[in-house]
C-alpha positions as CSV (number, residue, x, y, z in Angstrom):
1,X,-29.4,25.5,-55.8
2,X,-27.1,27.8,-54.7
3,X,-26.5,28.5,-51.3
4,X,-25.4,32.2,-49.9
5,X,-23.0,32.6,-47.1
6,X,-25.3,32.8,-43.9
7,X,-25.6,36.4,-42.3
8,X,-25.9,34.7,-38.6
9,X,-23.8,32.5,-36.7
10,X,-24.9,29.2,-35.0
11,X,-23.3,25.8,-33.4
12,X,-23.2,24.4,-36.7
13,X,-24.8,23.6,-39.9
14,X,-23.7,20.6,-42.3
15,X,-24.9,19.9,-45.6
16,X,-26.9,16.9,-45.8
17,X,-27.3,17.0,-49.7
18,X,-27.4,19.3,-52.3
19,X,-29.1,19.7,-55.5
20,X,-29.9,22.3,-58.0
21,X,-33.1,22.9,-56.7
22,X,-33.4,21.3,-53.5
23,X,-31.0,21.5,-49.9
24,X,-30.6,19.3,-47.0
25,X,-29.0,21.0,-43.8
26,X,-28.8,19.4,-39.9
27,X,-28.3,22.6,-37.9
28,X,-27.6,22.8,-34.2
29,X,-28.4,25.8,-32.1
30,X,-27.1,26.1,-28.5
31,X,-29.5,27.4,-25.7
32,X,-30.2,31.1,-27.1
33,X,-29.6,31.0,-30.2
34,X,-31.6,32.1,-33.2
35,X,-31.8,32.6,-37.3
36,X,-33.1,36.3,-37.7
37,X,-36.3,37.1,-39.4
38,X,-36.6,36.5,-43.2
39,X,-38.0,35.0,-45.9
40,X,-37.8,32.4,-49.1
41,X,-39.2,34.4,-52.5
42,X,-39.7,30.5,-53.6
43,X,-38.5,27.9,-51.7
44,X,-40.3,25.8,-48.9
45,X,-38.6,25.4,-45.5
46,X,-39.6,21.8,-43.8
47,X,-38.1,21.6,-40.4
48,X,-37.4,18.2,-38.5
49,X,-36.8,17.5,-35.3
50,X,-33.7,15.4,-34.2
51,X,-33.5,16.5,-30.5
52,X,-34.4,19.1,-27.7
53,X,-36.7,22.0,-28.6
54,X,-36.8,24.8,-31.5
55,X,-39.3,27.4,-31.8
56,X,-40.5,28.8,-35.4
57,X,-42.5,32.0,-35.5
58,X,-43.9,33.2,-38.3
59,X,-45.8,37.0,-39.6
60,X,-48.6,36.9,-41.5
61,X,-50.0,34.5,-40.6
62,X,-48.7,35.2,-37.1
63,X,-48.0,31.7,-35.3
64,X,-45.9,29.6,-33.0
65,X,-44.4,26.2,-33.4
66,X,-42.2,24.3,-30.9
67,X,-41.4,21.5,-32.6
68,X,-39.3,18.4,-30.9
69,X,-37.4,15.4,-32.0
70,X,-39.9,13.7,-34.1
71,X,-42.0,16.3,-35.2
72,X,-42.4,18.6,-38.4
73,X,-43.3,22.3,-39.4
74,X,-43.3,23.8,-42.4
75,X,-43.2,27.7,-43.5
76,X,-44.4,28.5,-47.6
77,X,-42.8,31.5,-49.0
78,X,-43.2,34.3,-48.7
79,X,-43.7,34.1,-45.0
80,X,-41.1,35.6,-42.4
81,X,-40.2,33.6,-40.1
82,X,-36.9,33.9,-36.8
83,X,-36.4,30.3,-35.1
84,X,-34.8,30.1,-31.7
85,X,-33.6,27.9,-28.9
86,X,-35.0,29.7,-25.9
87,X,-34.4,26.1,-23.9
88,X,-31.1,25.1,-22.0
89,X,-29.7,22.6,-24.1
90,X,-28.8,22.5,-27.6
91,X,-31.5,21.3,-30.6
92,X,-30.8,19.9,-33.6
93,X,-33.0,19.8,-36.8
94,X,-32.9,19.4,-40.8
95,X,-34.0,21.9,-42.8
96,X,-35.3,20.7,-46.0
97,X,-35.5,23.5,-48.8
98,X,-36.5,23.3,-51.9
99,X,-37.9,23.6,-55.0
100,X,-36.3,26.2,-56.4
101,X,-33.8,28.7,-56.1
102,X,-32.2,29.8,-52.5
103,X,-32.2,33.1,-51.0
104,X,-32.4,34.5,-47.4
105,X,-33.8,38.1,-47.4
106,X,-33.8,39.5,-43.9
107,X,-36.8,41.3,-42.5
108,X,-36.5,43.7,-40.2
């Protein structure tokens, strides 16, 4: 799986593990910050919790997830989808991707 530089900036994002077809990242977002809408043409984002708060929104369907330390979320492609900390402290989560190819098309 190959993995494009990321058009946004965040706290930080390591690589967990990386296949040809399947990528494991923790990310970290400080209070306010946020991935821009887009969408996968084939892979499935899973989303983990490790601590504090993010919030996944997703068009068509239109929908809302906070999800915490502990809890899961996923988004099928080709569903945009922006995630945000709108809290005061930082959250961290893994992002599970797979399988098949990476790409990160940005909606408007």
């Amino acid at each position: 799986m190959s993995q494009q530089p990321q058009p946004y900036k965040v706290r930080s994002i390591h690589i967990v593990a990386k296949g040809t077809d399947v990528l494991v990242r923790e990310y970290t977002l400080d209070p306010g910050e946020q991935i821009p809408w887009h969408h996968h043409t084939s892979v499935v984002d899973h989303y983990y919790g490790l601590e504090g708060t993010v919030v996944i929104e997703t068009r068509k369907p239109a929908g809302r997830h906070e999800i915490g330390a502990g809890q899961a979320a996923s988004v099928t492609p080709p569903t945009a989808h922006h995630l945000s900390n709108p809290t005061s402290m930082q959250c961290r989560f893994l992002l599970i991707q797979g399988v098949g190819p990476y790409d990160f098309v940005k909606e408007a």
